[in-house]
MARDOKE-758519 format. One record per atom (N, C-alpha, C): x, y, z; chain; atom name; residue in one letter; residue number from 1. Coordinates in pm, whole numbers. Example, Ala and Ser with C-alpha at 12.3 -4.5 7.8 and 13.67 -1.06 7.14 Angstrom:
2
{rec {1319; -569; 780}; A; N; a; 1}
{rec {1230; -450; 780}; A; CA; a; 1}
{rec {1320; -330; 780}; A; C; a; 1}
{rec {1285; -225; 708}; A; N; s; 2}
{rec {1367; -106; 714}; A; CA; s; 2}
{rec {1290; 3; 787}; A; C; s; 2}
This chain:
129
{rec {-215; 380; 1425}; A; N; x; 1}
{rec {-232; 421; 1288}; A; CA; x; 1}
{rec {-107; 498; 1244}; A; C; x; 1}
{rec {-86; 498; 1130}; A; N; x; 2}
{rec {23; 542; 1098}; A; CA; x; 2}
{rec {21; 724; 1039}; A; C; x; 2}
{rec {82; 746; 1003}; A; N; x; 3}
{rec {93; 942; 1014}; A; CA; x; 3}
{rec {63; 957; 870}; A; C; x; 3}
{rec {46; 876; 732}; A; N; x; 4}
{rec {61; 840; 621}; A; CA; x; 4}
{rec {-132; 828; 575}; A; C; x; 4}
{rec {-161; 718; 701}; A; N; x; 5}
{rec {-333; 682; 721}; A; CA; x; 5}
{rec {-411; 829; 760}; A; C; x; 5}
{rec {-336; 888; 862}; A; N; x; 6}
{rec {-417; 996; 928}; A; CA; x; 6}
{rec {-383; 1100; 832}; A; C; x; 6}
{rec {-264; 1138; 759}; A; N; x; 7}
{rec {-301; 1232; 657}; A; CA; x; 7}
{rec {-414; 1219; 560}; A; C; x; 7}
{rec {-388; 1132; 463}; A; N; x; 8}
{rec {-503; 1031; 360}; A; CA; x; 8}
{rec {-641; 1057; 454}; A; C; x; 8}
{rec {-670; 1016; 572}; A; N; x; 9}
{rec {-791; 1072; 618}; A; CA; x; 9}
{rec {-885; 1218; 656}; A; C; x; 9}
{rec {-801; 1274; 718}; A; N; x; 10}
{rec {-776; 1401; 742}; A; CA; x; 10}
{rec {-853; 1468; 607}; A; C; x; 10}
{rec {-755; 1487; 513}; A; N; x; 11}
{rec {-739; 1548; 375}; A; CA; x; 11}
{rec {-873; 1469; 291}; A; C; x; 11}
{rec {-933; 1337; 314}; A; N; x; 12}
{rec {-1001; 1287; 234}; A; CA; x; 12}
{rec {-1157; 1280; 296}; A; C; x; 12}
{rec {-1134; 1262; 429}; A; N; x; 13}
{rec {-1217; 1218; 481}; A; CA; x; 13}
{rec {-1299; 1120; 468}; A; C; x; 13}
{rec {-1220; 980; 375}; A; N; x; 14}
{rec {-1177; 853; 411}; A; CA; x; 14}
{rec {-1245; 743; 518}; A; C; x; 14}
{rec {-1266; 674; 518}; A; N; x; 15}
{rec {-1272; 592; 680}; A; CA; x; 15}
{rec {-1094; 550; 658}; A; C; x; 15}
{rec {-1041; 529; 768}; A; N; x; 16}
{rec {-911; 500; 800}; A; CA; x; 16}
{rec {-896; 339; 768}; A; C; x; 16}
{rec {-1048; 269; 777}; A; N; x; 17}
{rec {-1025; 97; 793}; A; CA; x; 17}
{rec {-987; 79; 646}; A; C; x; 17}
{rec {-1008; 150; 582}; A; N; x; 18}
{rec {-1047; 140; 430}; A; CA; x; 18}
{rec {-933; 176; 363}; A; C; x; 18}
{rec {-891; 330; 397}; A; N; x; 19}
{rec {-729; 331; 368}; A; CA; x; 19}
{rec {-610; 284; 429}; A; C; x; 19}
{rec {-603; 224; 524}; A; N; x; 20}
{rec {-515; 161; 534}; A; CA; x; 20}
{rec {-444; 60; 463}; A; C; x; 20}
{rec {-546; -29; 442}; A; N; x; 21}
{rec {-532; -144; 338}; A; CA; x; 21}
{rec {-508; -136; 185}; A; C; x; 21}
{rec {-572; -10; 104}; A; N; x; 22}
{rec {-568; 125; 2}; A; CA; x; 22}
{rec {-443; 109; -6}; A; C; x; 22}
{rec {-333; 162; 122}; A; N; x; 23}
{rec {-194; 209; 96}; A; CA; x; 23}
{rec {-126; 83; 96}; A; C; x; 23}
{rec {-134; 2; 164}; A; N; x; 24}
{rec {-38; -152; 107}; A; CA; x; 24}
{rec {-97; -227; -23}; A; C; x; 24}
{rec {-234; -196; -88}; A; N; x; 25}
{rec {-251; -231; -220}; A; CA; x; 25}
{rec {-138; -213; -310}; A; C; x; 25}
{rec {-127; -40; -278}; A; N; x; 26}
{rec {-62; 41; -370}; A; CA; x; 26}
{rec {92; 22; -353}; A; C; x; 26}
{rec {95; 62; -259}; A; N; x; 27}
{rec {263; -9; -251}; A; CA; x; 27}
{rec {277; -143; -244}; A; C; x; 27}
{rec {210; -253; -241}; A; N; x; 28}
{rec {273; -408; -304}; A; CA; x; 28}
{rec {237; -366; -486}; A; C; x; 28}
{rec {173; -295; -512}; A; N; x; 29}
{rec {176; -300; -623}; A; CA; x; 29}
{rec {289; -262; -743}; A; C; x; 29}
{rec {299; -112; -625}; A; N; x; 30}
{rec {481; -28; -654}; A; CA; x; 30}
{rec {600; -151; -656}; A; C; x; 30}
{rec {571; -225; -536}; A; N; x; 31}
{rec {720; -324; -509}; A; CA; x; 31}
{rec {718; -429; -603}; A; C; x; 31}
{rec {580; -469; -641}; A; N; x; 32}
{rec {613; -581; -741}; A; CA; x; 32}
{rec {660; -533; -872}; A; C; x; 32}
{rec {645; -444; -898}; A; N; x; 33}
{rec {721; -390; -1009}; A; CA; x; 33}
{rec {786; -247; -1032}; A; C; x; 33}
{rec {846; -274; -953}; A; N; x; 34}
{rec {1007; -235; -899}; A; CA; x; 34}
{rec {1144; -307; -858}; A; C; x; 34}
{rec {1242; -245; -897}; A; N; x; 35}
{rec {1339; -369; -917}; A; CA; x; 35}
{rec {1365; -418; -738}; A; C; x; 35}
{rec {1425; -431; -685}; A; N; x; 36}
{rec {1477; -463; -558}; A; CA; x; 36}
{rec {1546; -349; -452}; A; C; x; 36}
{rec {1634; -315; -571}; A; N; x; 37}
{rec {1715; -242; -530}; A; CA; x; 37}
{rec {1586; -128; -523}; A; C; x; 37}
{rec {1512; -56; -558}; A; N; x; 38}
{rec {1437; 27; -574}; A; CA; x; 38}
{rec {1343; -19; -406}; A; C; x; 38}
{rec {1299; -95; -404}; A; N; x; 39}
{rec {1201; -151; -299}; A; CA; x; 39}
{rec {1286; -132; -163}; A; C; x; 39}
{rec {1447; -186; -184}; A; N; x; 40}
{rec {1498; -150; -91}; A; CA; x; 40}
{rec {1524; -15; -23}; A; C; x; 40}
{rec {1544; 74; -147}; A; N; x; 41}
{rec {1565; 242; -106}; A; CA; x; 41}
{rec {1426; 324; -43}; A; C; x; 41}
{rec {1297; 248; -123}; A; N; x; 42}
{rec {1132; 309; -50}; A; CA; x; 42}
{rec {1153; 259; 89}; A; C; x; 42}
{rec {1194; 133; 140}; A; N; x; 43}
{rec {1159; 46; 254}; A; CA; x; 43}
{rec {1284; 159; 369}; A; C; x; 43}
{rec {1418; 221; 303}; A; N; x; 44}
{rec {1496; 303; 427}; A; CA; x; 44}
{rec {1450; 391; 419}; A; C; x; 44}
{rec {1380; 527; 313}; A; N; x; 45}
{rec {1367; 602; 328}; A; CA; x; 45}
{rec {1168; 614; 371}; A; C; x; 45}
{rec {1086; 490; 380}; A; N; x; 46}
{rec {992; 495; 431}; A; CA; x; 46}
{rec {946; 370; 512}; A; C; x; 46}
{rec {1031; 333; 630}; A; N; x; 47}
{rec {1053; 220; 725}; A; CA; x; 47}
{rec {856; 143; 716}; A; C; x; 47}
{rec {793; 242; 718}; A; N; x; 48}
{rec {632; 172; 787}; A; CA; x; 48}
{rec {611; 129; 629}; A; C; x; 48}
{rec {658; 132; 522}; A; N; x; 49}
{rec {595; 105; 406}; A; CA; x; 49}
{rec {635; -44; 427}; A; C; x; 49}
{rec {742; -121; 492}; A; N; x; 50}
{rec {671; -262; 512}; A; CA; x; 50}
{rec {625; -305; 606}; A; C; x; 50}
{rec {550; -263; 659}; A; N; x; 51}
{rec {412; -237; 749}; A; CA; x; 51}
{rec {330; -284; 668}; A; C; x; 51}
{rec {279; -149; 573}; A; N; x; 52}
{rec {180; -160; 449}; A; CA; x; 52}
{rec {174; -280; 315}; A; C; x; 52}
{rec {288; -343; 297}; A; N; x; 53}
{rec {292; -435; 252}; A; CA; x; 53}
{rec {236; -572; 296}; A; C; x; 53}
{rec {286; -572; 398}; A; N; x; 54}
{rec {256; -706; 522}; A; CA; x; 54}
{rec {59; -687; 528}; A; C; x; 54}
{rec {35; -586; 541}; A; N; x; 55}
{rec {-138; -601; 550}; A; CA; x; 55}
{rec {-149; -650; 406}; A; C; x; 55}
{rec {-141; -597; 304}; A; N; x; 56}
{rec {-180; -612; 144}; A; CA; x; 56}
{rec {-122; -751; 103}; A; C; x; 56}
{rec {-55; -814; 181}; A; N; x; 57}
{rec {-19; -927; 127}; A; CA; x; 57}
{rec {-107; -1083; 229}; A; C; x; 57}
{rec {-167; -993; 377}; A; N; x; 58}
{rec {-259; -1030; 410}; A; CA; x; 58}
{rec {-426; -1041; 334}; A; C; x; 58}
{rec {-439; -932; 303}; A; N; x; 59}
{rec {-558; -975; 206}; A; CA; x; 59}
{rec {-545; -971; 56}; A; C; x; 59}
{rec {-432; -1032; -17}; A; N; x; 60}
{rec {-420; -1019; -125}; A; CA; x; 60}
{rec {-491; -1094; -206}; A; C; x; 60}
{rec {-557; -1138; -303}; A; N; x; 61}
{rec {-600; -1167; -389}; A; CA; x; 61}
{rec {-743; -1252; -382}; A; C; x; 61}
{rec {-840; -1145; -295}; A; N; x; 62}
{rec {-947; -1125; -243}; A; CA; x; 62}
{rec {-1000; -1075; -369}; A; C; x; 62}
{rec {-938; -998; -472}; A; N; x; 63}
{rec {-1080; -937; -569}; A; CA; x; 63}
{rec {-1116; -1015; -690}; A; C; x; 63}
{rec {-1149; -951; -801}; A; N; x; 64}
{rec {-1240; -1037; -872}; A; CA; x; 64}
{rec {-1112; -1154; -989}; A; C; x; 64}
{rec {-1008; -998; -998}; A; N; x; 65}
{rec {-880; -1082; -1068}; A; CA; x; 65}
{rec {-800; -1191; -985}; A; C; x; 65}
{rec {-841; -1155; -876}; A; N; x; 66}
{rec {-716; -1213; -754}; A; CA; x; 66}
{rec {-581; -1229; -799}; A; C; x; 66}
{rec {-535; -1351; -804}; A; N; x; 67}
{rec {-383; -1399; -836}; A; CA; x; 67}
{rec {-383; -1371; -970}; A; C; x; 67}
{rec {-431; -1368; -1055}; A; N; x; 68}
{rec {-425; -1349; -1201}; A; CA; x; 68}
{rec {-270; -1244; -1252}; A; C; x; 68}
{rec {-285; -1135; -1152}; A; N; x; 69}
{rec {-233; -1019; -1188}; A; CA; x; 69}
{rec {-44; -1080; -1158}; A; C; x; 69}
{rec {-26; -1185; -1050}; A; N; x; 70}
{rec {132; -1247; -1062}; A; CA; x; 70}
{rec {109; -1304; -1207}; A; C; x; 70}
{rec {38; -1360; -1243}; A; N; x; 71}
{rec {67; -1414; -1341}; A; CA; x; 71}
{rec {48; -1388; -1522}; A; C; x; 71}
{rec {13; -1206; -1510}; A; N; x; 72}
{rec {16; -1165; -1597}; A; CA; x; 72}
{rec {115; -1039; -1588}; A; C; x; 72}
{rec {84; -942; -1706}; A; N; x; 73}
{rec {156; -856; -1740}; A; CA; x; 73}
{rec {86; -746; -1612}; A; C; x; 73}
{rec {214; -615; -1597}; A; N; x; 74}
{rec {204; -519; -1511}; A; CA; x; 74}
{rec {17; -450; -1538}; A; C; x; 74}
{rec {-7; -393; -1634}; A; N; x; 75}
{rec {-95; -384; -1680}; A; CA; x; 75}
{rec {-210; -401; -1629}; A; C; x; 75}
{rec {-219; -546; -1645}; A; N; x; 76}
{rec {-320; -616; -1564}; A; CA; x; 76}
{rec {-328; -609; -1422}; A; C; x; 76}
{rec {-159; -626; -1340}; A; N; x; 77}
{rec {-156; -590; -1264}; A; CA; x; 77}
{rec {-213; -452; -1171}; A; C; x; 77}
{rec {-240; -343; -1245}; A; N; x; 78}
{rec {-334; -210; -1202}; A; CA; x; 78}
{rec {-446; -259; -1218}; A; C; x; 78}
{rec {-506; -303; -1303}; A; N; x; 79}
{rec {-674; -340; -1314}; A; CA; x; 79}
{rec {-669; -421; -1167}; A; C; x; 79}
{rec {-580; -551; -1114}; A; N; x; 80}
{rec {-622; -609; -995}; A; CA; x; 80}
{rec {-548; -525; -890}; A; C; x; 80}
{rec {-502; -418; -849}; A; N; x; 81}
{rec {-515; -318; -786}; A; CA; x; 81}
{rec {-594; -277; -724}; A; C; x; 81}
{rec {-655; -196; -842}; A; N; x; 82}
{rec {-775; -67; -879}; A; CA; x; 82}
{rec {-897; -194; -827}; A; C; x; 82}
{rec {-950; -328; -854}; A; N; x; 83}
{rec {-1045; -377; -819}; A; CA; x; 83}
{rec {-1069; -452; -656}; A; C; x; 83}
{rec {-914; -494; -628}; A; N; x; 84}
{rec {-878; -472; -468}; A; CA; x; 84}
{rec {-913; -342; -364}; A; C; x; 84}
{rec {-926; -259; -450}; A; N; x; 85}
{rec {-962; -85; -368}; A; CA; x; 85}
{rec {-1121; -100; -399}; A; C; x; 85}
{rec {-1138; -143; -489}; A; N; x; 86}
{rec {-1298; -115; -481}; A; CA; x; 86}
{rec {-1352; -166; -393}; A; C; x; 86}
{rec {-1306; -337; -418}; A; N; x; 87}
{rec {-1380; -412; -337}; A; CA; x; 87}
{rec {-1392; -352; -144}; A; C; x; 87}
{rec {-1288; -304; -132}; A; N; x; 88}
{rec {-1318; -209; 19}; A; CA; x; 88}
{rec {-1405; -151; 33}; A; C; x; 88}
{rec {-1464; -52; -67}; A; N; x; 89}
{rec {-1587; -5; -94}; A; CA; x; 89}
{rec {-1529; 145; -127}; A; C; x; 89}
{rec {-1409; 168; -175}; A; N; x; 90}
{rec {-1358; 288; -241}; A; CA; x; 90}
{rec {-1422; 295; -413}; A; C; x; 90}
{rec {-1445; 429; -414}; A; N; x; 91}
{rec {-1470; 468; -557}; A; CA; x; 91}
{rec {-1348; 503; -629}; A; C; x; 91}
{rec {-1330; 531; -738}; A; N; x; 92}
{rec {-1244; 564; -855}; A; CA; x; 92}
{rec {-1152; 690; -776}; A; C; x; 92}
{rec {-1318; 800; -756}; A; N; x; 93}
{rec {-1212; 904; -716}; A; CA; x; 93}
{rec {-1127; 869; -555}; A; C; x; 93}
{rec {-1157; 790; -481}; A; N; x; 94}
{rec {-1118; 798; -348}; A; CA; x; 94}
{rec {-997; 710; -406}; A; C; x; 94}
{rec {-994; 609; -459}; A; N; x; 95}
{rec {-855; 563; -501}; A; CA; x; 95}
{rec {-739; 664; -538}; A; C; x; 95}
{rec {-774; 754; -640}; A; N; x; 96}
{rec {-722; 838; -724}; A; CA; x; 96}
{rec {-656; 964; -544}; A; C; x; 96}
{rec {-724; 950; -462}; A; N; x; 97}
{rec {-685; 1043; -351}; A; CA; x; 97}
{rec {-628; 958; -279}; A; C; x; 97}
{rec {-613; 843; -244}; A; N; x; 98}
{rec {-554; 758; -198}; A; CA; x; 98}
{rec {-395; 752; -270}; A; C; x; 98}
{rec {-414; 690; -404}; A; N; x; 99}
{rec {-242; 670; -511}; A; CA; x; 99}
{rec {-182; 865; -467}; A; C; x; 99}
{rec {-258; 936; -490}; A; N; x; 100}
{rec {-214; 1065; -493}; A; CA; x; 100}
{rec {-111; 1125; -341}; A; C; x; 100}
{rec {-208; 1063; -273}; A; N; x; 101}
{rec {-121; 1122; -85}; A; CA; x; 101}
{rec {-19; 986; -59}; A; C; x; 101}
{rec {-44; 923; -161}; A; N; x; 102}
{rec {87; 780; -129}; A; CA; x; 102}
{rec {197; 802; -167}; A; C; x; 102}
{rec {125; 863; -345}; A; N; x; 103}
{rec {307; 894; -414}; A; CA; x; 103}
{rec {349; 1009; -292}; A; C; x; 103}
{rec {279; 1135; -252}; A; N; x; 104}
{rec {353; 1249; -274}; A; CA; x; 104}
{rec {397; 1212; -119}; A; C; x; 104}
{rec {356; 1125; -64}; A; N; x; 105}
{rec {416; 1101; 126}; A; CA; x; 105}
{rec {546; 1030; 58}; A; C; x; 105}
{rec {529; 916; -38}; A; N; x; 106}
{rec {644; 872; -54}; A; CA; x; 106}
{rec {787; 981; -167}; A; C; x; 106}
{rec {710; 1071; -211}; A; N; x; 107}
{rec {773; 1213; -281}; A; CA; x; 107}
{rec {895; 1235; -175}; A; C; x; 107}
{rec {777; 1265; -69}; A; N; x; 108}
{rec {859; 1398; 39}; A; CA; x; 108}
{rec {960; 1255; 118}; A; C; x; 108}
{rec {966; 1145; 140}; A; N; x; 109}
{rec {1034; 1050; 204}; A; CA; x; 109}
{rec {1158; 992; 127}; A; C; x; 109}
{rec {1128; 952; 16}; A; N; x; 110}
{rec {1231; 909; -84}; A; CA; x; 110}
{rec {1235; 970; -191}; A; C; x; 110}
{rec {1222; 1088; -212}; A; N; x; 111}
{rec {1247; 1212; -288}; A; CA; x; 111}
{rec {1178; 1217; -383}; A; C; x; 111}
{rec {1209; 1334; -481}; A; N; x; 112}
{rec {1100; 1365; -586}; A; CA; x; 112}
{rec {1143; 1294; -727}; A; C; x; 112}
{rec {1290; 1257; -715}; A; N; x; 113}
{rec {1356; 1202; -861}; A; CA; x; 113}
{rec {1349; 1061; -843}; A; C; x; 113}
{rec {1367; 998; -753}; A; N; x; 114}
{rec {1357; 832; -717}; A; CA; x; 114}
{rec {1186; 790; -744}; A; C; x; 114}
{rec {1095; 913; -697}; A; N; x; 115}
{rec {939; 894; -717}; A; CA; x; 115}
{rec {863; 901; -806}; A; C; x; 115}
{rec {939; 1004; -870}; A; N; x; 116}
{rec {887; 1028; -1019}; A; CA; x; 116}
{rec {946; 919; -1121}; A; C; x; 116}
{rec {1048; 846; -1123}; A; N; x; 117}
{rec {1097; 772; -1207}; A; CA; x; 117}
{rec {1019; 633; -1165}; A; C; x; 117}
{rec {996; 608; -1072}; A; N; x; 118}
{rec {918; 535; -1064}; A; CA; x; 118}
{rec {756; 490; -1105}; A; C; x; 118}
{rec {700; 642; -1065}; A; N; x; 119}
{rec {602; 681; -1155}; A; CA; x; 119}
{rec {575; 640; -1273}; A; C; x; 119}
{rec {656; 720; -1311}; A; N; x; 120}
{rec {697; 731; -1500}; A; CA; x; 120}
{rec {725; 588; -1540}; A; C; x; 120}
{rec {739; 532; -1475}; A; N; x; 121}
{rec {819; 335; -1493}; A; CA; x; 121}
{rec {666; 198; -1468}; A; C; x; 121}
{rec {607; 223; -1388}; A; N; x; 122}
{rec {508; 139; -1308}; A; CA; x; 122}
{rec {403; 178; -1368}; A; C; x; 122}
{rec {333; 119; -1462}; A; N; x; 123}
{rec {215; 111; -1574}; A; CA; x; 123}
{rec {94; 116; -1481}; A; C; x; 123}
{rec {44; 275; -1529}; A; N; x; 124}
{rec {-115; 263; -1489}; A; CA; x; 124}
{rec {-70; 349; -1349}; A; C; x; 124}
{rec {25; 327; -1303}; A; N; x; 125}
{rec {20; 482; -1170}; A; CA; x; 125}
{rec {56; 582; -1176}; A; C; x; 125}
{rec {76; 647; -1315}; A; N; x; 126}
{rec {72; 766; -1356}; A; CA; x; 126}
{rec {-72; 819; -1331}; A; C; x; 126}
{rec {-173; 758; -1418}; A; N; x; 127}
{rec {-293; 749; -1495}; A; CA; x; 127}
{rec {-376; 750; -1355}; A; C; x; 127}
{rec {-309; 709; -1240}; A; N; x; 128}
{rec {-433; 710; -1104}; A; CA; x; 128}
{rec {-390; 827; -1007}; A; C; x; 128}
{rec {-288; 897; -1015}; A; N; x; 129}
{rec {-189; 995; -959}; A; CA; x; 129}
{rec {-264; 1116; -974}; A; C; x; 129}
């Protein structure tokens, strides 16, 4: 397990099977809309975040939107997110503690100005933060 899972658990008290998969939602969600160059700087300054991708792209488009969300606007893209976390059997607020220990692990890893602009950029993960 990764040090990222066992915080998120720890702090949430979580099942771990549940967040794990939680944190590569959220970050394929970050990378798809994020430029490259951006994906590239999360991936040196947080090596296991493509770890977390590689699972989320293993069960991707399992929920009710599934693929919909490549083929729409970012937007939409959070609604098939947010319904990928449910379907785990996370609630609103356990998501909301989940996006929250993701940004701020990825805060303290790839800093607070690269994280926040990203934030501020990626529709709808302000609003779950």
């Amino acid at each position: 397990m990764h040090i990222l899972v066992d915080r998120i658990t720890e702090k949430t008290g979580l099942d771990p099977e549940k967040v794990e998969p939680a944190v590569g939602i959220m970050l394929n969600f970050i990378a798809k809309n994020s430029t490259r160059e951006e994906v590239e700087t999360l991936l040196e300054a947080f090596p296991a975040a493509e770890g977390f991708l590689a699972i989320d792209e293993a069960t991707e488009n399992k929920g009710l939107f599934g693929g919909l969300a490549s083929k729409m606007n970012a937007s939409v893209g959070v609604l098939a997110a947010l319904n990928e976390m449910t379907t785990l059997g996370l609630t609103v607020e356990d998501i909301q503690k989940v996006a929250k220990e993701t940004v701020e692990y990825t805060r303290e890893k790839a800093g607070p100005e690269f994280t926040d602009e990203i934030v501020a950029r990626v529709p709808g993960l302000a609003e779950i933060t």
